[in-house]
C-alpha positions in Angstrom: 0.0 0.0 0.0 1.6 3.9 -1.0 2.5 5.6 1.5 0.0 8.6 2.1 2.0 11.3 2.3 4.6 11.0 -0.5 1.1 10.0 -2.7 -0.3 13.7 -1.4 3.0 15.7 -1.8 3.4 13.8 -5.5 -0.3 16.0 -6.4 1.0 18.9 -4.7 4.1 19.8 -5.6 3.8 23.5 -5.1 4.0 22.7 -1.0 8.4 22.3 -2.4 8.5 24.6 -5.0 6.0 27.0 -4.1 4.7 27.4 -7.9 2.5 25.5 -10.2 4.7 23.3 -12.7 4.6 25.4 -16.0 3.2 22.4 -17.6 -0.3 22.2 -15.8 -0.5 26.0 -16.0 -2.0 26.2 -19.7 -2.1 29.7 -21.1 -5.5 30.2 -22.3 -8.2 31.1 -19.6 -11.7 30.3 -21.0 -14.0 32.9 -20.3 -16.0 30.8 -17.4 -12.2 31.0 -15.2 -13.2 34.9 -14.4 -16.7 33.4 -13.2 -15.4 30.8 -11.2 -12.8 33.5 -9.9 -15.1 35.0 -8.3 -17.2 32.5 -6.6 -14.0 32.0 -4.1 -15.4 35.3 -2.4 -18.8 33.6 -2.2 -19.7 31.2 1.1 -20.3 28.1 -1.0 -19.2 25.0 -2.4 -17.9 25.6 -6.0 -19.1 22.4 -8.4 -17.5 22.3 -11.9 -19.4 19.5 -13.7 -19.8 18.5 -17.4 -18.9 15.8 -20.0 -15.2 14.4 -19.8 -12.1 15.8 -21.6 -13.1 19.3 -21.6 -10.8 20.9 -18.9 -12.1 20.9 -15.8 -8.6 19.9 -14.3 -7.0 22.6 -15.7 -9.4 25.0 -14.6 -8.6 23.9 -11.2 -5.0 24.0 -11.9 -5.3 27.6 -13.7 -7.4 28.6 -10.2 -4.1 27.1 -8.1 -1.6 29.3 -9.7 -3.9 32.6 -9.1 -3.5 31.6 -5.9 -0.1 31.2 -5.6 1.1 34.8 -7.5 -1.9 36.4 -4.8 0.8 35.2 -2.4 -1.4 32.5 -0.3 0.8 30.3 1.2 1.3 26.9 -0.9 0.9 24.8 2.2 -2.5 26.0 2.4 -3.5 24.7 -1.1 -4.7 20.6 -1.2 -5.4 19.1 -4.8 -6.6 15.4 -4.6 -7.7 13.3 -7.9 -9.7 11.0 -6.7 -9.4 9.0 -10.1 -6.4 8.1 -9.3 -6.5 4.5 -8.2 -3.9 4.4 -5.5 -6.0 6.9 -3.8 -7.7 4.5 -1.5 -7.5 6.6 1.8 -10.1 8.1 3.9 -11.6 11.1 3.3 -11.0 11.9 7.3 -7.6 10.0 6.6 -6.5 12.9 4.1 -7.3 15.6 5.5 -5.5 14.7 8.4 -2.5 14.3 6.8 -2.9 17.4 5.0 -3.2 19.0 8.8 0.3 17.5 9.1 1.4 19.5 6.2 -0.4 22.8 7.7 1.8 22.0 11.0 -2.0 23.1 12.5 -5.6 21.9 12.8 -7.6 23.0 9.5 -10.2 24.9 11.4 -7.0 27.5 13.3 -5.3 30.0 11.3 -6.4 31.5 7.7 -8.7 29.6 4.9 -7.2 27.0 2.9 -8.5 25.8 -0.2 -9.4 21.8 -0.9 -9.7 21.1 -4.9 -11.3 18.0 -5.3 -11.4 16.3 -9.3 -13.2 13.7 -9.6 -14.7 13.2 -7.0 -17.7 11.4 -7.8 -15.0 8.6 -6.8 -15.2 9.6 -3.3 -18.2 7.5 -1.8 -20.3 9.8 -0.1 -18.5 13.0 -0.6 -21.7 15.0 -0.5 -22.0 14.1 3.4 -18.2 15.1 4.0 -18.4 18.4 2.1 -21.9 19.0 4.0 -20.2 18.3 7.6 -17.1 21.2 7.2 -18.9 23.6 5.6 -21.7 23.0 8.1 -19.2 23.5 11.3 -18.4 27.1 9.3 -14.7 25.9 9.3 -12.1 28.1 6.8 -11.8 25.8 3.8 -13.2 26.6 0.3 -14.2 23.3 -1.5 -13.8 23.2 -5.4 -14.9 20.2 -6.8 -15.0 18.6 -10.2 -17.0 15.5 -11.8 -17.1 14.1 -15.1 -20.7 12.1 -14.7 -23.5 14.7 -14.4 -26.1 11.9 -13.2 -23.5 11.3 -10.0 -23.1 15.2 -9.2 -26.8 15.4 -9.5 -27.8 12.6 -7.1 -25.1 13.5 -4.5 -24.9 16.7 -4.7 -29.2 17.3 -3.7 -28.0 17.1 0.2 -26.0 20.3 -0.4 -28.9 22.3 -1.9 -28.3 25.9 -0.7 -24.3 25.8 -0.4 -23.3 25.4 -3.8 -22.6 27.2 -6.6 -21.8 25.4 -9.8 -20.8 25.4 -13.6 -21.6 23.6 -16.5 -18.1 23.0 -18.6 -18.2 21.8 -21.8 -16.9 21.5 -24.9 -15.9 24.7 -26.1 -18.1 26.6 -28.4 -16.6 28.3 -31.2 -16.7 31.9 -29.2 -14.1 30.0 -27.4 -12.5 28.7 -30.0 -11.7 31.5 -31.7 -10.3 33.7 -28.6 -8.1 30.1 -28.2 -6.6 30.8 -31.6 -6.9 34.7 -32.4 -3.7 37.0 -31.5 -4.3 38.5 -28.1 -5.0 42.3 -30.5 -7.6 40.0 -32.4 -8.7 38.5 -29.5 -9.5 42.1 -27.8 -11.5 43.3 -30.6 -13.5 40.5 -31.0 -14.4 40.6 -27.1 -14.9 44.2 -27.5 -17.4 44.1 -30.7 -19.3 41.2 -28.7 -19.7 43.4 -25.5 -21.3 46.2 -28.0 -23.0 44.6 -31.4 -26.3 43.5 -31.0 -27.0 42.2 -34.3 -30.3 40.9 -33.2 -31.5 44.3 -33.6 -28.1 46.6 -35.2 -26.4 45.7 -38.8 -22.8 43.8 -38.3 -20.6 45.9 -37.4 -17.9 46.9 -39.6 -14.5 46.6 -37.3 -15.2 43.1 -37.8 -14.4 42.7 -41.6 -10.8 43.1 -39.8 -11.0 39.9 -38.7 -13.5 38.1 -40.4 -11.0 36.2 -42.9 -9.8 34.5 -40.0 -12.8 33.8 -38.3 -14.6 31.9 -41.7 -11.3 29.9 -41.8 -11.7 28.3 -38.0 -15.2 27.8 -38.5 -14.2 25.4 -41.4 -11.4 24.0 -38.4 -14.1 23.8 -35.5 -16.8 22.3 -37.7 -14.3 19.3 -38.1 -12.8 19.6 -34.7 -15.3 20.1 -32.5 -15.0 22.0 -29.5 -12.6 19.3 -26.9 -9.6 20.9 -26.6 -7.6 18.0 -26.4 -8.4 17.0 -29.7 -7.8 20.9 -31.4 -4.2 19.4 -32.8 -6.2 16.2 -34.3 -6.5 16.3 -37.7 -6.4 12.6 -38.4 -10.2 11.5 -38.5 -9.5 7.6 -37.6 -7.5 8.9 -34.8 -10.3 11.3 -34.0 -12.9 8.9 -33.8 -10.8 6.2 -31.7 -9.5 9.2 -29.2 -13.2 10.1 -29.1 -14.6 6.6 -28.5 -11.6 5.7 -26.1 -12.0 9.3 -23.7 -15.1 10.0 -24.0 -17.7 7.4 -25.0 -16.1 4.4 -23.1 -15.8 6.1 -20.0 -19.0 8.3 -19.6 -21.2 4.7 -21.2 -19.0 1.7 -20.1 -18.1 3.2 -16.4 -20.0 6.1 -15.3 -23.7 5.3 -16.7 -23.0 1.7 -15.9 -21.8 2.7 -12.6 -24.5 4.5 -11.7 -27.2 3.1 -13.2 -26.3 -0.8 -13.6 -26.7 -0.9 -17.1 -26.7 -4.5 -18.5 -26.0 -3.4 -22.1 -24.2 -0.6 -22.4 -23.3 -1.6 -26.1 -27.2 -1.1 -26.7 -26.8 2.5 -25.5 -23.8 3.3 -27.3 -25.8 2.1 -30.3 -28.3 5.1 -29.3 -26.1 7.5 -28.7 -24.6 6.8 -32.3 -27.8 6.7 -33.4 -28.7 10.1 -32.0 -25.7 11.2 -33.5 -26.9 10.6 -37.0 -30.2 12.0 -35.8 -28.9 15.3 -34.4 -30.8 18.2 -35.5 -34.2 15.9 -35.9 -37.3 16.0 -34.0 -37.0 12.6 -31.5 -39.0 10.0 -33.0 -39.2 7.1 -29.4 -41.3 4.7 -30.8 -39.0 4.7 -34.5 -35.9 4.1 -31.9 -37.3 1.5 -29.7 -38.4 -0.2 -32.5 -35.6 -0.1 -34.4 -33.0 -1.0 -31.5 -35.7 -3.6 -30.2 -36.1 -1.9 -26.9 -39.2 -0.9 -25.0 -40.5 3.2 -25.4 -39.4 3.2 -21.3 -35.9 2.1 -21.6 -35.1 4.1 -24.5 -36.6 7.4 -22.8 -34.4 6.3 -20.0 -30.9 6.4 -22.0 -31.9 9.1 -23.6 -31.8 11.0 -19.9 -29.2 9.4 -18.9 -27.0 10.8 -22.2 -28.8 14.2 -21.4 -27.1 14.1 -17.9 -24.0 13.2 -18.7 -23.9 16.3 -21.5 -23.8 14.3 -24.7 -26.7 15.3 -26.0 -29.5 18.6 -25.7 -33.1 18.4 -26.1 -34.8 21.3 -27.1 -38.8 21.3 -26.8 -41.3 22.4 -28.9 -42.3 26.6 -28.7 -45.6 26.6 -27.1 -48.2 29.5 -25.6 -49.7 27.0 -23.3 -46.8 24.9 -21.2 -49.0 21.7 -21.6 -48.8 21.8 -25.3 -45.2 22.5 -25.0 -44.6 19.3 -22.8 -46.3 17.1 -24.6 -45.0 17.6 -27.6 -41.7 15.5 -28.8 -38.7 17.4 -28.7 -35.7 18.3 -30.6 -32.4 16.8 -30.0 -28.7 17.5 -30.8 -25.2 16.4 -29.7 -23.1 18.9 -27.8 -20.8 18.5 -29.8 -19.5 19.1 -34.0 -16.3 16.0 -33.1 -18.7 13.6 -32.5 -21.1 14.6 -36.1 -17.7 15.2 -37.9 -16.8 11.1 -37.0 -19.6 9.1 -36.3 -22.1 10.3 -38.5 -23.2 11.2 -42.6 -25.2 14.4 -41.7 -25.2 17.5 -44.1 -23.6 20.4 -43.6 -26.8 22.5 -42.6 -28.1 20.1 -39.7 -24.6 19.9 -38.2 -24.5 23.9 -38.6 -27.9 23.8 -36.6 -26.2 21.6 -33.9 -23.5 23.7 -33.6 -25.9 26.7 -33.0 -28.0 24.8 -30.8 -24.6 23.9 -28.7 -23.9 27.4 -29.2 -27.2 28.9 -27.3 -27.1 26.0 -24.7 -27.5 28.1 -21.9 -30.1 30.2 -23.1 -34.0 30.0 -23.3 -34.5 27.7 -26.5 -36.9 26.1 -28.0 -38.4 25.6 -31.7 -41.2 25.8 -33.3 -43.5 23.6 -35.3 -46.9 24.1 -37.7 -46.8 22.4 -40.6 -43.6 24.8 -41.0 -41.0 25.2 -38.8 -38.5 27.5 -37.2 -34.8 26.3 -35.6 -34.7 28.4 -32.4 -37.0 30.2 -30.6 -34.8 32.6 -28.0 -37.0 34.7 -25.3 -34.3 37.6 -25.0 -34.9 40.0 -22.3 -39.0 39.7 -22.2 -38.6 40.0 -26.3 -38.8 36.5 -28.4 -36.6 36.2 -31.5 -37.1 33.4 -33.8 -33.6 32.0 -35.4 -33.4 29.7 -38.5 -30.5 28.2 -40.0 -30.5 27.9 -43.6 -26.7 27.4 -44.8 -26.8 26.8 -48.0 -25.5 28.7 -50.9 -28.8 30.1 -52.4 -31.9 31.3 -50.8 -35.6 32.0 -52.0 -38.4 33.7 -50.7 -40.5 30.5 -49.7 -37.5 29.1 -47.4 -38.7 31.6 -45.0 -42.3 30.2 -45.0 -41.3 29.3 -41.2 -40.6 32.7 -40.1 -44.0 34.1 -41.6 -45.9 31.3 -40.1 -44.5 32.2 -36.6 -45.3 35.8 -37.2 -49.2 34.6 -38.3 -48.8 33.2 -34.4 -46.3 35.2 -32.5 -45.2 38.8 -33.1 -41.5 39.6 -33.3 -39.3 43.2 -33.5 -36.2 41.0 -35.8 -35.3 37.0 -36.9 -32.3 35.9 -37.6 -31.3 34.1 -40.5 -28.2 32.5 -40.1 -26.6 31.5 -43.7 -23.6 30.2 -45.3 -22.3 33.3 -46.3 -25.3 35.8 -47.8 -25.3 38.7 -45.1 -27.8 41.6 -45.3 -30.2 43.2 -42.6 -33.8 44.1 -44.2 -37.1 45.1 -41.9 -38.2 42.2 -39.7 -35.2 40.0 -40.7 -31.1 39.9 -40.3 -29.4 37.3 -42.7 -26.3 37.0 -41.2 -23.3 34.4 -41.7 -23.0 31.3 -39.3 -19.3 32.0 -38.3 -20.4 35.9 -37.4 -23.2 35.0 -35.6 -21.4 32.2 -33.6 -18.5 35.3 -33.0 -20.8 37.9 -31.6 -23.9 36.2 -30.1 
């Protein structure tokens, strides 16, 4: 058996050098480090939870060196993965010997800060975390997990003390500030904070860097959005990093973990199948039928995908909430890697689920009368309808959707996102799909 303390000094070496090892301390801060930045002021449990593989470690390890250069002392700083498998301690066990390291009990002196990855691993962490924060003791928890469904469950007994974030794949907002020049960068950031091409024309700093932005649009709709896969160009290698980091462990360990899944292989044949379906109205009784599985089970994979942030349903725009529940959703995966590898789907429906991935965290829906309209976005009380049509031509009757949701709904400006035709007319904006993935 390891020897507790060398294992805990070998994750924190900062406690001998007093710095984070240049390696771990990647360069690029996404924009959700400034927001988690400011949660260490708050009186809570921070929670960073999301799909695997899309850098919630290194978050943690970006929010260890801020530490450091604010001068806290490295002693006061714990980092424990609790995937790793020699890790067999005690949660009491380890922070004691992290008191040893302090040369004091935890609760004496200043605040010290736990980061805890993985920690799903940890049974019943939720009743640990609970107990010190309870006793109003000077530690700050950050902790990460990879299965949503896990965090979910365990983390209900901490209702009221947390504060948590979504991380996933990057969207292509993210993307680009990953591979603009910091000057590029900056005015891209800048022309964000000010356009609002919902209502204004686009405005005309960006032709500056516009070039650049339709080129890694072309890279990010083959890429996807996991970082770890940005320098990937090799599609079999793609697809078997993909299947290896991502599929196997949130399918063939977490869901099965958590759920006791008898066939994963049957869900991986839905999540593939989803795949191929992304940007489609879900069809249950077409997918039980055609994987031979009852309408119950498959509703049930289908949640448990939706926890673990493979996939996004959006539901159907309705006045009346009934109708709207009802009514069978749309679904998309979170992500233009998996599309790019595992399915056949045309450009235009993967463009859609990038959008969709794009507007995540906003008020979505779609709507659906005989015609039909993408994305339905309730903006600050106003409701804006968004279609994607990339394609290289339009006509008049491809926006019969639009005028069928004004017959229903009134609207100031829709948004047509296109392949490259931009113009703003009364009532509508045609605007590109890499501009309006850039400002929006």
């Amino acid at each position: 058996m390891p020897n507790l303390s060398s294992l805990i000094s070998f994750h924190n070496p900062w406690w001998l050098t007093g710095q984070l090892p240049q390696v771990l301390n990647l360069p690029f801060r996404r924009p959700v480090f400034y927001s988690i930045l400011e949660y260490l002021h708050l009186d809570r449990i921070i929670i960073l939870k999301g799909p695997r593989r899309t850098g919630k470690s290194t978050l943690m390890f970006q929010m260890i060196h801020e530490l450091l250069q604010k001068n806290v002392d490295p002693a006061r700083i714990l980092y424990i993965p609790f995937d790793d498998p020699e890790l067999t301690f005690s949660f009491g066990e380890i922070l004691l010997e992290f008191e040893k390291q302090l040369g004091r009990e935890i609760h004496q002196g200043p605040a010290v800060y736990c980061f805890f990855d993985e920690i799903q691993h940890l049974e019943n962490w939720s009743g640990y975390l609970k107990k010190y924060h309870d006793k109003k003791w000077p530690i700050k928890f950050i902790v990460s997990g990879s299965s949503a469904s896990l965090i979910k469950r365990d983390a209900e007994s901490l209702a009221g003390r947390t504060v948590e974030e979504i991380i996933l794949p990057f969207t292509f907002y993210e993307f680009l500030l990953f591979h603009l020049t910091e000057t590029e960068a900056r005015l891209l950031q800048d022309l964000r904070e000010s356009a609002d091409i919902f209502k204004s024309p686009i405005p005309a700093k960006l032709s500056l860097i516009e070039r650049k932005i339709a080129i890694l649009f072309e890279s990010y709709f083959s890429l996807g959005g996991f970082p770890g896969l940005f320098d990937i160009h090799e599609q079999m290698l793609q697809k078997k990093l993909l299947h290896e980091d991502i599929i196997e462990k949130v399918i063939y360990r977490d869901l099965v973990n958590r759920y006791g899944i008898k066939k994963p292989d049957v869900l991986e044949k839905l999540f593939l199948y989803l795949v191929n379906q992304s940007s489609d109205i879900l069809n249950i009784t077409s997918m039980a039928n055609s994987l031979k599985l009852s309408r119950e089970a498959v509703q049930d994979y289908i949640r448990y995908l939706r926890e673990s942030y493979l996939i996004m349903l959006s539901p159907r725009y309705a006045p009346a909430i009934e109708t709207s529940i009802r009514a069978n959703p749309k679904v998309y995966v979170l992500d233009a890697a998996f599309m790019q590898v595992f399915s056949t789907l045309p450009p235009a429906k993967r463009v859609e689920s990038i959008v969709a991935r794009h507007l995540f965290f906003k008020n979505i829906s779609y709507f659906r009368n005989r015609l039909e309209v993408d994305f339905i976005l309730r903006l600050d009380h106003q409701i804006v309808p968004v279609d994607v049509k990339f394609r290289e031509n339009l006509y008049k009757e491809q926006l019969a959707g639009l005028k069928a949701f004004q017959k229903q709904m009134s609207y100031d400006q829709a948004v047509v996102i296109t392949k490259n035709f931009q113009k703003m007319l009364p009532k509508i904006n045609f605007i590109p799909a890499h501009i309006f993935l850039a400002l929006v």
